[in-house]
C-alpha positions in Angstrom: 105.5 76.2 90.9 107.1 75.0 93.9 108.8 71.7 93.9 107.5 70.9 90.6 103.8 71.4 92.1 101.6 74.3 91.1 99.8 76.2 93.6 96.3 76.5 93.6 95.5 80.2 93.1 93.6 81.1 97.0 89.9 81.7 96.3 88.3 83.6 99.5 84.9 84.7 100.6 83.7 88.3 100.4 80.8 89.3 101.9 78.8 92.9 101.8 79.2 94.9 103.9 77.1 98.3 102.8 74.0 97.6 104.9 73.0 95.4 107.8 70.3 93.5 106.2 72.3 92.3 102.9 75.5 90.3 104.3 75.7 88.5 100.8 78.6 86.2 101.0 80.1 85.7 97.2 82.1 82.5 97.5 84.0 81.8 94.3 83.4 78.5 94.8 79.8 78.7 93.8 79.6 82.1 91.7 76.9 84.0 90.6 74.2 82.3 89.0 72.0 85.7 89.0 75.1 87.7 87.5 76.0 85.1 85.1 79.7 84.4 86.9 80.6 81.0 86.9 82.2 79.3 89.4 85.7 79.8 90.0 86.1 83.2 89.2 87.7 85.1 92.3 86.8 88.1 93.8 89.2 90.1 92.4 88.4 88.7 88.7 84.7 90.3 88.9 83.9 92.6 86.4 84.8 96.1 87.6 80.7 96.9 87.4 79.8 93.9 88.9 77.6 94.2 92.0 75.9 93.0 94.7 73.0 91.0 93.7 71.1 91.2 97.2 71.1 95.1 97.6 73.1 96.5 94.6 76.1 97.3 96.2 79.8 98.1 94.2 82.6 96.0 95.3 84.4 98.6 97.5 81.7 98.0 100.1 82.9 93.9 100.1 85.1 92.8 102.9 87.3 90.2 102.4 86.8 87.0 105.3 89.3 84.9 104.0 89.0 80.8 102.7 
């Protein structure tokens, strides 16, 4: 808390990056319907065998691009 306020906990955008023709963006904003996450789960909150649902990619090959 900072002056009696709690911070909202920073949710960024990922995106793919393990090949040129996927560039899936996971926003936690929205989720993943097709992976059954629900909005407002961050990045770093997925599921450690959670992956890519446009090309099956892990999430080491993400790349954080910020808010």
């Amino acid at each position: 808390m900072i002056g009696g306020v709690e911070m909202e906990k920073k949710k960024e955008t990922y995106q793919c990056q393990s090949v040129a023709t996927c560039a899936y963006l996971y926003d936690p904003k929205r989720g993943d319907k097709k992976g059954k996450i629900p909005a407002g789960i961050t990045f770093e909150e997925l599921p450690e065998d959670w992956c890519c649902p446009g090309c099956g990619a892990k999430k080491d090959k993400f790349k954080c691009l910020g808010d």
